[in-house]
C-alpha positions as CSV (number, residue, x, y, z in Angstrom):
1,X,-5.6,23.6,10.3
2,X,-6.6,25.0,6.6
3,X,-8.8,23.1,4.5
4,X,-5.6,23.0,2.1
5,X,-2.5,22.6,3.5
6,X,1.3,23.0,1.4
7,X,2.5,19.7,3.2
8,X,0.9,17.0,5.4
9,X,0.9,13.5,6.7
10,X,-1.6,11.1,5.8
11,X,-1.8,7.8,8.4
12,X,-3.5,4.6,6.7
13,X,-6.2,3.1,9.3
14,X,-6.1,-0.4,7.0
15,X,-2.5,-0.2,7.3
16,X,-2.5,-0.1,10.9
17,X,-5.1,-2.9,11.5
18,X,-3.5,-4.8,9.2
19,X,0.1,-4.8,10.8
20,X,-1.9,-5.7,14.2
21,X,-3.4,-8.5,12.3
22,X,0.0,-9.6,11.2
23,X,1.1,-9.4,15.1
24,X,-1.8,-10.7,16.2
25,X,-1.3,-14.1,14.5
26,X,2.6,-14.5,15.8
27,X,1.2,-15.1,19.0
28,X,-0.5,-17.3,21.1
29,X,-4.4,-16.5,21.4
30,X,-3.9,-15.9,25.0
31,X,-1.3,-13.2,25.1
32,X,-2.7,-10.0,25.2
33,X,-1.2,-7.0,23.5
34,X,0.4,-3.6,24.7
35,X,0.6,-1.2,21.7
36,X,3.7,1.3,22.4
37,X,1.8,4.5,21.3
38,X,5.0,6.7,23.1
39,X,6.7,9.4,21.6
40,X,3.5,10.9,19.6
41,X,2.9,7.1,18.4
42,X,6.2,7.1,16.5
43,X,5.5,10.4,15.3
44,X,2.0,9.0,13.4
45,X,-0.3,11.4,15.9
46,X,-1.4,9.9,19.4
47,X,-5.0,11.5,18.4
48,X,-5.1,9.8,15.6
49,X,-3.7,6.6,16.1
50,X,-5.4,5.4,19.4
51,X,-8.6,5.3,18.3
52,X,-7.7,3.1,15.6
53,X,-5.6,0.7,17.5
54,X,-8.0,0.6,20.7
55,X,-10.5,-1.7,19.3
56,X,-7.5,-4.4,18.9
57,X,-5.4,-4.1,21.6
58,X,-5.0,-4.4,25.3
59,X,-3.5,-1.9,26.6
60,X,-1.6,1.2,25.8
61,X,2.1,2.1,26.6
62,X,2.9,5.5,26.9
63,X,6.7,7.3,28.2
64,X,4.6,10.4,29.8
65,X,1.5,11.0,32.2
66,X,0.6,13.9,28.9
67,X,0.5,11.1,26.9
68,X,-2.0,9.1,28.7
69,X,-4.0,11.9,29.7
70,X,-4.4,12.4,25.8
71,X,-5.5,9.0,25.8
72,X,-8.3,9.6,28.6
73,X,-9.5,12.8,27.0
74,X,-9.8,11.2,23.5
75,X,-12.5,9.3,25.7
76,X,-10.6,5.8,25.4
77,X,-10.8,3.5,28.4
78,X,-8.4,1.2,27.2
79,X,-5.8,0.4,30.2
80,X,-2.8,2.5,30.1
81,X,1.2,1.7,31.5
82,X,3.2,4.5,31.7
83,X,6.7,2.7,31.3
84,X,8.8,5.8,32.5
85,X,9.0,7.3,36.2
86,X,6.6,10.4,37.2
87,X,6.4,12.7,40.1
88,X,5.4,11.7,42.8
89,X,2.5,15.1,43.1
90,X,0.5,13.0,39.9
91,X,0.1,10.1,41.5
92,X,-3.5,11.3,42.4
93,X,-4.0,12.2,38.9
94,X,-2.7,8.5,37.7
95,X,-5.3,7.0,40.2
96,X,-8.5,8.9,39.4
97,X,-7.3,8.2,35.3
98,X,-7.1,4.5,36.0
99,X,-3.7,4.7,34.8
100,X,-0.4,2.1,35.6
101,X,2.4,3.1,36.6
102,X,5.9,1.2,36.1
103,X,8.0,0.5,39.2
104,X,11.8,1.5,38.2
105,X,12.9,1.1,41.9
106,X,12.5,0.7,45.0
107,X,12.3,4.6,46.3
108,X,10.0,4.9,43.8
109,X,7.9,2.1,45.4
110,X,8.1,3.2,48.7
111,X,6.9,6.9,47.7
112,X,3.8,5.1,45.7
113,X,3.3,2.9,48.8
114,X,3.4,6.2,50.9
115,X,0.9,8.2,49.2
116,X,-2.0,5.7,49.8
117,X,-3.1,6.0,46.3
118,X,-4.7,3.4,44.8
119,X,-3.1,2.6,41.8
120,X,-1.9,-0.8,39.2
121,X,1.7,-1.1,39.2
122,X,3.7,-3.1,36.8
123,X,7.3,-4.1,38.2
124,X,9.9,-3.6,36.0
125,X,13.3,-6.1,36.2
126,X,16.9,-4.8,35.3
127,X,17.9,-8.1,33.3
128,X,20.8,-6.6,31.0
129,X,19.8,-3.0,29.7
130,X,20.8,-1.3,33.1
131,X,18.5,1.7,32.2
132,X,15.5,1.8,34.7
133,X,14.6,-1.6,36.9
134,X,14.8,-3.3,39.8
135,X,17.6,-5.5,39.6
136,X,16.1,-9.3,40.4
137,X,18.0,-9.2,44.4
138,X,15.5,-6.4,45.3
139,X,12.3,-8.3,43.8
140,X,11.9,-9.8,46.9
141,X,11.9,-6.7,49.2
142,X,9.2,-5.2,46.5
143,X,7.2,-7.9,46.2
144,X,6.7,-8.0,50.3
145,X,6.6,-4.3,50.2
146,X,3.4,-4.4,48.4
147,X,1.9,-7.0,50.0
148,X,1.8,-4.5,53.1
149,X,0.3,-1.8,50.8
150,X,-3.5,-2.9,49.8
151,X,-4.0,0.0,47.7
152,X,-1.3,-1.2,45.2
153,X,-1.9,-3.8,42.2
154,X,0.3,-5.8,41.2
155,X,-0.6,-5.6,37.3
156,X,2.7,-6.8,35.6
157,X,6.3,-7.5,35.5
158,X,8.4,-7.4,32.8
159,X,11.7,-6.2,31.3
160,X,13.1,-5.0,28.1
161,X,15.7,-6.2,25.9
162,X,18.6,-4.8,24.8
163,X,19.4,-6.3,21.1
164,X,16.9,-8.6,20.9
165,X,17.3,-8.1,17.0
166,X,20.5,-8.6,16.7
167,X,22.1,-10.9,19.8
168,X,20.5,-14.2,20.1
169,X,22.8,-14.9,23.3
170,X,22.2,-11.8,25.3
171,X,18.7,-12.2,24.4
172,X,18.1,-15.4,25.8
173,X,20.2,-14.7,28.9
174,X,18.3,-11.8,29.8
175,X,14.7,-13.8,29.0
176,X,16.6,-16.7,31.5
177,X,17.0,-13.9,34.2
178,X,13.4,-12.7,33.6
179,X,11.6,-16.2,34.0
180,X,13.3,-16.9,37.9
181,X,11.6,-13.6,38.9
182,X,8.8,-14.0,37.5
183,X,8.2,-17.6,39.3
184,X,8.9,-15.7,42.1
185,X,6.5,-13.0,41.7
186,X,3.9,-15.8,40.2
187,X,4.6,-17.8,43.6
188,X,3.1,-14.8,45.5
189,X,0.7,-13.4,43.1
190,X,-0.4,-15.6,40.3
191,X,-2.8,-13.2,38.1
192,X,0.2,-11.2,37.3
193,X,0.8,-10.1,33.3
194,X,4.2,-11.3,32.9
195,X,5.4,-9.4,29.6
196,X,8.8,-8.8,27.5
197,X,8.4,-9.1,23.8
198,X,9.3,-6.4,22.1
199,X,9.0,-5.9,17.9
200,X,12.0,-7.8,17.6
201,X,11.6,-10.5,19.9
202,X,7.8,-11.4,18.8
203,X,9.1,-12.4,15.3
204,X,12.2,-13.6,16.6
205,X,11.5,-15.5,19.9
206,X,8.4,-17.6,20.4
207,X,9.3,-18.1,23.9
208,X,9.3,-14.6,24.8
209,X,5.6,-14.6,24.3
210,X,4.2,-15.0,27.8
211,X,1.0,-13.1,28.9
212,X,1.4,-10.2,26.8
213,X,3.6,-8.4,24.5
214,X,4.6,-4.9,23.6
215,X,5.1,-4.4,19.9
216,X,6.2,-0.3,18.8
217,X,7.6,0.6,15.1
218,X,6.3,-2.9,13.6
219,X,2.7,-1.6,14.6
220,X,3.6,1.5,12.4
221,X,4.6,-1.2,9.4
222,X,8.5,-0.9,9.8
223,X,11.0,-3.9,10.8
224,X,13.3,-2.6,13.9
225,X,15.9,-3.5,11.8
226,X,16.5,-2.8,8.5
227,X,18.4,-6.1,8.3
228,X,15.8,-7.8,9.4
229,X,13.6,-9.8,6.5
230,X,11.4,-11.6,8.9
231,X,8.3,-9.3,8.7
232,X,7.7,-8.9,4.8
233,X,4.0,-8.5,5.4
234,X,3.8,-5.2,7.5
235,X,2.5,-2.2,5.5
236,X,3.8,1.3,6.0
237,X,1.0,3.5,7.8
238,X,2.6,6.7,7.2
239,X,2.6,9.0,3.9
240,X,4.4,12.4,4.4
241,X,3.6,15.1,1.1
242,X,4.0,18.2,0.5
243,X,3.3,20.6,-2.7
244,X,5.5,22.9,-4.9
245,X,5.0,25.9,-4.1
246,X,7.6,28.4,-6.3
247,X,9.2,27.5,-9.3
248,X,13.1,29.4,-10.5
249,X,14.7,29.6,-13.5
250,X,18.9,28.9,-12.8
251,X,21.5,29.4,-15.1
252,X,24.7,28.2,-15.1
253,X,26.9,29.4,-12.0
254,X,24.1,30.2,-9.6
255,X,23.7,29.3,-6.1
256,X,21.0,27.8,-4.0
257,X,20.8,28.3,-0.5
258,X,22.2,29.3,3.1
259,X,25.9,29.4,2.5
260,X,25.5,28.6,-1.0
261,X,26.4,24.9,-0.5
262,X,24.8,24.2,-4.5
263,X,26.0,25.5,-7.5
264,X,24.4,25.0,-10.7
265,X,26.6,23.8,-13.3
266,X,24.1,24.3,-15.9
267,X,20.8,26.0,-16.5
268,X,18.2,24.5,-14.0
269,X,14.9,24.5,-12.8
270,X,14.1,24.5,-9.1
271,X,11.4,24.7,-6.9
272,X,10.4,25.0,-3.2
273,X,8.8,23.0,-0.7
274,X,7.4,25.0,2.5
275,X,8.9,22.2,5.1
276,X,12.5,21.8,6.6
277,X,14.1,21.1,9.8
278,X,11.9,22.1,11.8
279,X,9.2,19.7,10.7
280,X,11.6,17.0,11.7
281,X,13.9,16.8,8.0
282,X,17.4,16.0,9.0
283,X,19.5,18.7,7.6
284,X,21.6,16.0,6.6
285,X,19.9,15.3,3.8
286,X,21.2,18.3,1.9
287,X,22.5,18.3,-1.4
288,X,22.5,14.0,-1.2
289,X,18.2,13.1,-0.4
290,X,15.9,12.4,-2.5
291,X,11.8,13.2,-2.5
292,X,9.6,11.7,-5.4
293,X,7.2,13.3,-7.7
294,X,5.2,11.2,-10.0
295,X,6.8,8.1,-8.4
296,X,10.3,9.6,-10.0
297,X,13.7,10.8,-7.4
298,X,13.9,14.6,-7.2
299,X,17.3,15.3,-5.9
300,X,17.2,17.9,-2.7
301,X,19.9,20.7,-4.0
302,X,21.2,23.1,-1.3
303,X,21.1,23.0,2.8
304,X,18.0,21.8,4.0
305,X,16.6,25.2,5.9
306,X,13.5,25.7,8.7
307,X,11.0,26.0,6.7
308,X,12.0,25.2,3.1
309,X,14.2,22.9,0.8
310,X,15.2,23.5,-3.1
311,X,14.7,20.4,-5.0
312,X,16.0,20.3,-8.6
313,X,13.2,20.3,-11.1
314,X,14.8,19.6,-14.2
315,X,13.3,16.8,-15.2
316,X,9.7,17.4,-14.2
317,X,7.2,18.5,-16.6
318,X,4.6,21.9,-14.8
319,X,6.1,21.4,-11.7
320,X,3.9,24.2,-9.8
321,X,1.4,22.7,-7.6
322,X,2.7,19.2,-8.0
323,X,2.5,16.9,-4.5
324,X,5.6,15.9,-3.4
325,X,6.3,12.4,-1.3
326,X,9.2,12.8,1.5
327,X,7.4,9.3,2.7
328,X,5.6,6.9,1.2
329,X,5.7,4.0,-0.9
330,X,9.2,5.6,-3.2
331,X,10.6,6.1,0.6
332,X,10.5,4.7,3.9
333,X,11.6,5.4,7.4
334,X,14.7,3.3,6.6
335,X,15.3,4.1,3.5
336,X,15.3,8.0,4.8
337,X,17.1,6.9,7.9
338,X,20.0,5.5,5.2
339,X,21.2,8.4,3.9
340,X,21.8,10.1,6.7
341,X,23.5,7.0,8.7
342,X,20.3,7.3,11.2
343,X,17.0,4.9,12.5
344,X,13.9,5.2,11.4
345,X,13.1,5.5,15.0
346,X,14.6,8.8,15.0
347,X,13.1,9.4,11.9
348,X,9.4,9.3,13.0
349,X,9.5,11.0,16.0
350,X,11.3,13.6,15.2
351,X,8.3,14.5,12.8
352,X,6.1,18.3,14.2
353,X,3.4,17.7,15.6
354,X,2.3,20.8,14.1
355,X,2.6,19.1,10.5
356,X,-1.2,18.4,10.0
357,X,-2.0,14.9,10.4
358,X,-4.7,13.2,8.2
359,X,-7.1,9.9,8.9
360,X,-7.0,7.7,5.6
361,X,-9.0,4.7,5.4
Protein backbone atom coordinates (compact mmCIF):
# COMPACT_ATOMS: atom_id res chain seq x y z
CA UNK A 1 0.00 0.00 0.00
CA UNK A 2 1.12 3.84 -0.80
CA UNK A 3 1.73 6.12 2.04
CA UNK A 4 -1.33 8.11 0.37
CA UNK A 5 -3.98 6.44 -0.88
CA UNK A 6 -7.16 8.05 -3.26
CA UNK A 7 -9.76 5.98 -1.09
CA UNK A 8 -9.56 3.90 2.04
CA UNK A 9 -11.21 2.41 5.05
CA UNK A 10 -10.47 3.49 8.40
CA UNK A 11 -11.73 0.75 11.38
CA UNK A 12 -12.19 2.45 14.94
CA UNK A 13 -10.39 0.12 17.69
CA UNK A 14 -12.63 2.17 20.57
CA UNK A 15 -15.50 1.48 18.52
CA UNK A 16 -14.95 -2.10 18.45
CA UNK A 17 -14.19 -2.55 22.25
CA UNK A 18 -16.80 -0.55 22.95
CA UNK A 19 -19.67 -2.52 21.12
CA UNK A 20 -18.03 -5.71 22.95
CA UNK A 21 -18.46 -3.78 26.11
CA UNK A 22 -22.03 -3.09 25.20
CA UNK A 23 -22.46 -7.05 24.52
CA UNK A 24 -20.57 -7.91 27.19
CA UNK A 25 -22.98 -6.50 29.82
CA UNK A 26 -26.30 -8.24 28.12
CA UNK A 27 -25.05 -11.23 29.44
CA UNK A 28 -24.49 -13.28 32.19
CA UNK A 29 -20.80 -13.05 33.55
CA UNK A 30 -20.44 -16.74 32.85
CA UNK A 31 -21.20 -16.96 29.14
CA UNK A 32 -18.33 -16.77 27.25
CA UNK A 33 -18.27 -15.05 23.84
CA UNK A 34 -17.64 -16.23 20.09
CA UNK A 35 -16.86 -13.19 17.95
CA UNK A 36 -18.19 -14.12 14.21
CA UNK A 37 -14.98 -12.67 12.51
CA UNK A 38 -16.30 -14.69 8.88
CA UNK A 39 -16.49 -13.17 5.69
CA UNK A 40 -13.27 -10.79 6.04
CA UNK A 41 -14.91 -9.74 9.67
CA UNK A 42 -17.88 -8.23 7.87
CA UNK A 43 -15.69 -6.79 5.39
CA UNK A 44 -13.77 -4.57 8.43
CA UNK A 45 -10.26 -6.67 7.63
CA UNK A 46 -9.68 -10.17 9.51
CA UNK A 47 -5.89 -8.64 10.04
CA UNK A 48 -7.05 -5.99 11.50
CA UNK A 49 -9.83 -6.80 13.55
CA UNK A 50 -8.70 -9.97 15.46
CA UNK A 51 -6.13 -8.51 17.20
CA UNK A 52 -8.35 -5.98 18.56
CA UNK A 53 -11.23 -8.24 19.56
CA UNK A 54 -8.86 -11.15 20.98
CA UNK A 55 -8.09 -9.58 24.16
CA UNK A 56 -12.12 -9.70 24.83
CA UNK A 57 -13.44 -12.61 23.59
CA UNK A 58 -13.45 -16.26 23.65
CA UNK A 59 -13.23 -17.62 20.78
CA UNK A 60 -13.26 -16.93 17.11
CA UNK A 61 -15.84 -18.05 14.39
CA UNK A 62 -14.69 -18.26 11.08
CA UNK A 63 -16.80 -19.92 7.59
CA UNK A 64 -13.26 -21.13 6.12
CA UNK A 65 -10.02 -23.06 7.27
CA UNK A 66 -8.17 -19.60 5.19
CA UNK A 67 -9.77 -17.69 7.61
CA UNK A 68 -8.51 -19.31 10.68
CA UNK A 69 -5.20 -19.94 9.41
CA UNK A 70 -5.09 -16.03 9.14
CA UNK A 71 -5.95 -16.13 12.60
CA UNK A 72 -2.94 -18.55 13.61
CA UNK A 73 -0.42 -16.67 11.47
CA UNK A 74 -1.48 -13.27 12.94
CA UNK A 75 0.11 -15.26 16.04
CA UNK A 76 -3.36 -15.28 17.95
CA UNK A 77 -4.09 -18.42 20.09
CA UNK A 78 -7.46 -17.60 20.76
CA UNK A 79 -9.67 -20.85 20.06
CA UNK A 80 -11.17 -20.99 16.75
CA UNK A 81 -14.75 -22.79 15.28
CA UNK A 82 -14.94 -23.14 11.91
CA UNK A 83 -18.93 -23.18 11.54
CA UNK A 84 -18.92 -24.49 7.86
CA UNK A 85 -17.81 -28.08 6.51
CA UNK A 86 -14.02 -28.67 5.20
CA UNK A 87 -12.29 -31.43 3.37
CA UNK A 88 -11.73 -34.01 4.74
CA UNK A 89 -7.49 -33.79 3.42
CA UNK A 90 -7.25 -30.59 6.23
CA UNK A 91 -8.21 -32.27 8.94
CA UNK A 92 -4.40 -32.69 9.80
CA UNK A 93 -3.96 -29.14 9.23
CA UNK A 94 -7.12 -28.24 11.66
CA UNK A 95 -5.44 -30.54 14.43
CA UNK A 96 -1.83 -29.29 14.45
CA UNK A 97 -3.71 -25.37 14.34
CA UNK A 98 -5.75 -26.31 17.41
CA UNK A 99 -8.69 -25.40 15.39
CA UNK A 100 -12.76 -26.67 15.89
CA UNK A 101 -14.38 -27.96 13.59
CA UNK A 102 -18.45 -27.93 13.30
CA UNK A 103 -20.22 -31.26 12.86
CA UNK A 104 -23.01 -30.67 9.98
CA UNK A 105 -23.71 -34.46 9.84
CA UNK A 106 -23.21 -37.54 10.41
CA UNK A 107 -20.80 -38.62 7.25
CA UNK A 108 -18.99 -35.87 8.16
CA UNK A 109 -18.54 -37.30 11.70
CA UNK A 110 -17.77 -40.61 10.68
CA UNK A 111 -14.91 -39.29 8.14
CA UNK A 112 -13.47 -37.06 11.27
CA UNK A 113 -13.83 -40.14 13.49
CA UNK A 114 -11.91 -42.11 10.65
CA UNK A 115 -8.96 -40.04 10.20
CA UNK A 116 -7.80 -40.47 13.82
CA UNK A 117 -7.14 -36.84 14.16
CA UNK A 118 -7.30 -35.29 17.16
CA UNK A 119 -9.44 -32.52 17.02
CA UNK A 120 -12.52 -30.30 19.16
CA UNK A 121 -15.76 -30.72 17.53
CA UNK A 122 -18.79 -28.57 18.14
CA UNK A 123 -22.13 -30.40 17.08
CA UNK A 124 -24.35 -28.49 15.24
CA UNK A 125 -28.46 -29.18 15.62
CA UNK A 126 -30.99 -28.58 12.60
CA UNK A 127 -33.71 -26.92 14.84
CA UNK A 128 -35.67 -24.82 11.98
CA UNK A 129 -33.06 -23.29 9.48
CA UNK A 130 -32.64 -26.73 7.50
CA UNK A 131 -29.26 -25.44 6.18
CA UNK A 132 -26.36 -27.54 7.74
CA UNK A 133 -27.12 -29.76 11.10
CA UNK A 134 -27.84 -32.81 12.47
CA UNK A 135 -31.43 -33.04 12.88
CA UNK A 136 -32.03 -33.77 16.98
CA UNK A 137 -33.10 -37.97 15.88
CA UNK A 138 -29.42 -38.46 14.82
CA UNK A 139 -27.89 -36.74 18.09
CA UNK A 140 -28.02 -39.81 19.69
CA UNK A 141 -26.10 -41.93 17.13
CA UNK A 142 -23.39 -38.94 17.19
CA UNK A 143 -23.12 -38.56 20.52
CA UNK A 144 -22.28 -42.60 20.89
CA UNK A 145 -20.27 -42.33 17.88
CA UNK A 146 -17.85 -40.18 19.59
CA UNK A 147 -17.73 -41.74 22.66
CA UNK A 148 -16.00 -44.64 20.57
CA UNK A 149 -13.52 -42.08 19.09
CA UNK A 150 -11.06 -40.76 21.98
CA UNK A 151 -9.37 -38.45 19.73
CA UNK A 152 -12.52 -36.34 19.34
CA UNK A 153 -13.76 -33.39 21.77
CA UNK A 154 -16.73 -32.71 22.30
CA UNK A 155 -16.39 -28.74 22.54
CA UNK A 156 -19.97 -27.47 21.81
CA UNK A 157 -23.40 -27.83 20.52
CA UNK A 158 -25.45 -25.37 19.27
CA UNK A 159 -27.74 -24.19 16.48
CA UNK A 160 -28.68 -21.12 14.73
CA UNK A 161 -31.78 -19.20 14.24
CA UNK A 162 -33.65 -18.37 11.54
CA UNK A 163 -35.49 -14.83 12.37
CA UNK A 164 -34.61 -14.46 15.67
CA UNK A 165 -35.19 -10.61 14.98
CA UNK A 166 -38.19 -10.69 13.60
CA UNK A 167 -40.37 -14.07 14.85
CA UNK A 168 -40.73 -14.37 18.47
CA UNK A 169 -42.63 -17.81 17.88
CA UNK A 170 -40.30 -19.64 15.60
CA UNK A 171 -37.60 -18.36 17.76
CA UNK A 172 -38.63 -19.79 20.83
CA UNK A 173 -39.73 -23.17 19.19
CA UNK A 174 -36.43 -23.67 17.77
CA UNK A 175 -34.58 -22.53 21.26
CA UNK A 176 -37.40 -25.39 22.83
CA UNK A 177 -35.96 -27.96 20.24
CA UNK A 178 -32.34 -26.99 21.17
CA UNK A 179 -32.60 -27.27 25.05
CA UNK A 180 -33.94 -31.37 24.85
CA UNK A 181 -30.69 -32.03 22.96
CA UNK A 182 -28.69 -30.38 24.74
CA UNK A 183 -29.87 -32.25 28.10
CA UNK A 184 -29.08 -34.99 26.17
CA UNK A 185 -25.75 -34.29 25.15
CA UNK A 186 -25.22 -32.68 28.87
CA UNK A 187 -26.41 -36.18 30.29
CA UNK A 188 -23.34 -37.78 28.54
CA UNK A 189 -20.87 -34.99 28.63
CA UNK A 190 -21.44 -32.29 30.96
CA UNK A 191 -18.41 -29.65 30.22
CA UNK A 192 -20.02 -29.09 26.88
CA UNK A 193 -20.42 -25.13 25.54
CA UNK A 194 -23.98 -25.19 24.80
CA UNK A 195 -24.35 -21.93 22.55
CA UNK A 196 -27.11 -20.18 20.20
CA UNK A 197 -27.45 -16.46 20.58
CA UNK A 198 -26.95 -14.82 17.73
CA UNK A 199 -26.84 -10.59 17.44
CA UNK A 200 -30.47 -10.63 17.52
CA UNK A 201 -31.32 -13.06 20.02
CA UNK A 202 -28.67 -11.54 22.73
CA UNK A 203 -30.69 -8.32 22.90
CA UNK A 204 -33.78 -9.98 22.32
CA UNK A 205 -33.83 -13.29 24.34
CA UNK A 206 -32.25 -13.58 27.77
CA UNK A 207 -32.82 -17.11 27.74
CA UNK A 208 -30.92 -17.91 24.73
CA UNK A 209 -27.88 -16.99 26.74
CA UNK A 210 -26.49 -20.26 27.85
CA UNK A 211 -22.67 -20.99 27.93
CA UNK A 212 -21.72 -18.81 25.25
CA UNK A 213 -22.93 -16.61 22.56
CA UNK A 214 -22.05 -15.64 19.00
CA UNK A 215 -22.55 -11.98 18.26
CA UNK A 216 -21.49 -10.85 14.16
CA UNK A 217 -22.64 -7.33 12.64
CA UNK A 218 -23.56 -5.86 16.24
CA UNK A 219 -19.72 -6.35 17.13
CA UNK A 220 -19.11 -4.16 13.94
CA UNK A 221 -21.74 -1.42 15.59
CA UNK A 222 -24.80 -2.23 13.39
CA UNK A 223 -28.36 -3.56 14.59
CA UNK A 224 -29.28 -6.92 12.33
CA UNK A 225 -32.17 -5.14 11.65
CA UNK A 226 -32.71 -1.83 10.72
CA UNK A 227 -36.03 -2.00 12.55
CA UNK A 228 -34.66 -2.94 15.37
CA UNK A 229 -34.16 0.12 18.17
CA UNK A 230 -32.98 -2.15 20.86
CA UNK A 231 -29.18 -1.52 20.63
CA UNK A 232 -28.94 2.44 20.44
CA UNK A 233 -25.56 2.30 22.10
CA UNK A 234 -23.38 0.36 19.46
CA UNK A 235 -20.96 2.66 17.55
CA UNK A 236 -20.10 2.14 13.88
CA UNK A 237 -16.47 0.85 13.52
CA UNK A 238 -16.22 1.39 9.97
CA UNK A 239 -15.37 4.76 7.99
CA UNK A 240 -15.02 4.27 4.09
CA UNK A 241 -13.34 7.75 2.18
CA UNK A 242 -12.14 8.47 -0.65
CA UNK A 243 -10.60 11.85 -2.35
CA UNK A 244 -11.56 13.90 -5.54
CA UNK A 245 -9.46 13.34 -7.81
CA UNK A 246 -10.55 15.33 -11.30
CA UNK A 247 -12.71 18.04 -11.43
CA UNK A 248 -15.20 18.98 -15.12
CA UNK A 249 -16.76 21.78 -16.23
CA UNK A 250 -20.53 20.58 -17.82
CA UNK A 251 -22.80 22.63 -19.67
CA UNK A 252 -26.14 22.25 -20.36
CA UNK A 253 -26.95 18.95 -22.40
CA UNK A 254 -23.97 16.90 -21.60
CA UNK A 255 -23.64 13.48 -20.54
CA UNK A 256 -21.97 11.53 -17.82
CA UNK A 257 -21.01 8.11 -18.09
CA UNK A 258 -21.25 4.51 -19.63
CA UNK A 259 -24.44 4.67 -21.67
CA UNK A 260 -24.91 8.14 -20.89
CA UNK A 261 -27.55 7.37 -18.16
CA UNK A 262 -27.08 11.45 -16.84
CA UNK A 263 -27.71 14.43 -18.60
CA UNK A 264 -26.99 17.76 -17.37
CA UNK A 265 -29.83 20.02 -17.52
CA UNK A 266 -27.78 22.83 -16.73
CA UNK A 267 -24.18 23.93 -16.36
CA UNK A 268 -22.50 21.59 -13.71
CA UNK A 269 -19.51 20.83 -11.91
CA UNK A 270 -18.43 17.22 -11.50
CA UNK A 271 -15.73 15.29 -10.20
CA UNK A 272 -14.38 11.79 -9.90
CA UNK A 273 -13.77 9.42 -7.28
CA UNK A 274 -11.19 6.43 -8.19
CA UNK A 275 -13.52 3.54 -6.59
CA UNK A 276 -16.61 1.68 -8.08
CA UNK A 277 -17.95 -1.76 -8.27
CA UNK A 278 -15.39 -3.47 -7.99
CA UNK A 279 -14.46 -2.17 -4.54
CA UNK A 280 -17.86 -3.51 -3.46
CA UNK A 281 -20.26 -0.14 -4.56
CA UNK A 282 -23.48 -1.53 -5.72
CA UNK A 283 -24.08 -0.23 -9.16
CA UNK A 284 -27.36 0.41 -8.00
CA UNK A 285 -26.65 3.35 -6.55
CA UNK A 286 -26.43 5.24 -9.78
CA UNK A 287 -27.86 8.34 -10.54
CA UNK A 288 -30.09 7.93 -6.83
CA UNK A 289 -26.79 7.57 -3.82
CA UNK A 290 -25.50 9.82 -2.03
CA UNK A 291 -21.67 10.39 -0.60
CA UNK A 292 -20.88 13.38 1.82
CA UNK A 293 -18.35 16.00 1.74
CA UNK A 294 -17.99 18.39 4.46
CA UNK A 295 -20.81 16.48 6.34
CA UNK A 296 -23.21 17.82 3.19
CA UNK A 297 -25.11 14.89 0.43
CA UNK A 298 -23.22 14.86 -2.95
CA UNK A 299 -25.52 13.21 -5.31
CA UNK A 300 -23.77 10.22 -7.39
CA UNK A 301 -24.65 11.30 -11.23
CA UNK A 302 -24.24 8.66 -13.93
CA UNK A 303 -23.72 4.60 -13.67
CA UNK A 304 -21.55 3.61 -11.00
CA UNK A 305 -18.41 2.12 -13.14
CA UNK A 306 -15.16 -0.31 -11.91
CA UNK A 307 -13.12 1.96 -10.88
CA UNK A 308 -14.85 5.34 -10.79
CA UNK A 309 -18.17 7.31 -10.06
CA UNK A 310 -19.20 11.08 -11.11
CA UNK A 311 -20.63 12.89 -8.22
CA UNK A 312 -22.15 16.29 -8.92
CA UNK A 313 -20.05 19.07 -7.49
CA UNK A 314 -22.17 21.92 -7.79
CA UNK A 315 -22.50 22.98 -4.55
CA UNK A 316 -19.02 22.38 -3.23
CA UNK A 317 -16.62 25.06 -2.89
CA UNK A 318 -12.46 23.77 -4.30
CA UNK A 319 -13.65 20.52 -4.64
CA UNK A 320 -10.10 19.03 -5.83
CA UNK A 321 -8.52 16.95 -3.24
CA UNK A 322 -11.45 17.08 -0.89
CA UNK A 323 -12.08 13.54 1.22
CA UNK A 324 -15.12 11.99 0.39
CA UNK A 325 -17.30 9.73 3.06
CA UNK A 326 -19.17 6.66 1.26
CA UNK A 327 -19.38 5.47 5.17
CA UNK A 328 -19.26 6.99 8.16
CA UNK A 329 -21.17 9.00 10.53
CA UNK A 330 -23.55 10.96 7.22
CA UNK A 331 -23.96 7.08 6.11
CA UNK A 332 -24.26 3.70 7.48
CA UNK A 333 -24.42 0.19 6.30
CA UNK A 334 -28.20 0.56 6.45
CA UNK A 335 -28.71 3.54 5.40
CA UNK A 336 -26.44 2.44 2.16
CA UNK A 337 -28.20 -0.88 2.18
CA UNK A 338 -31.68 1.45 1.78
CA UNK A 339 -31.30 2.72 -1.33
CA UNK A 340 -30.59 -0.04 -3.09
CA UNK A 341 -33.45 -2.36 -1.36
CA UNK A 342 -30.28 -4.43 0.14
CA UNK A 343 -28.61 -5.54 3.95
CA UNK A 344 -25.99 -4.04 5.34
CA UNK A 345 -24.74 -7.59 5.51
CA UNK A 346 -24.28 -7.57 1.95
CA UNK A 347 -23.01 -4.23 2.22
CA UNK A 348 -19.84 -4.93 4.24
CA UNK A 349 -18.66 -7.89 2.86
CA UNK A 350 -18.90 -7.11 -0.38
CA UNK A 351 -16.18 -4.42 0.37
CA UNK A 352 -12.20 -5.34 -1.59
CA UNK A 353 -10.04 -6.50 0.31
CA UNK A 354 -7.73 -4.72 -1.76
CA UNK A 355 -9.23 -1.26 -0.53
CA UNK A 356 -6.50 -0.37 2.08
CA UNK A 357 -7.61 -0.89 5.49
CA UNK A 358 -6.48 1.51 8.35
CA UNK A 359 -6.11 0.88 12.32
CA UNK A 360 -7.77 4.08 14.12
CA UNK A 361 -7.70 4.32 17.76
Amino acid sequence: MGDSPLHWIEISASALRHNLHVLRRKIPKSAKIMAMVKANAYGHGLNIAAPVLAPHVDFFGVNTISEALTIRKLGLKTPILITAPVSPSDFLLVAKHHISLCVHSLDFLQSLSLSRSSISIHLKVNTGMNRLGLSPIELLSALALIKRSPHLTLEGIYTHFHSADTNKIATLKQLDVFLQTVSQTKYLFPAVLAHCANSAAIFNYSQTHLDLVRPGITIYGLSPNPSLTIIPALKPAILWKSKIVLVRNLSTEETVGYGATYTTNQKKVMGLIPLGYSDGLDIRLANKGLVYINNKSTPIIGRVAMNFISLDLSNVANPLGKTVEILGSNQSAWDLAKSTGNIAYEVLTRLSPFIPRLLTK
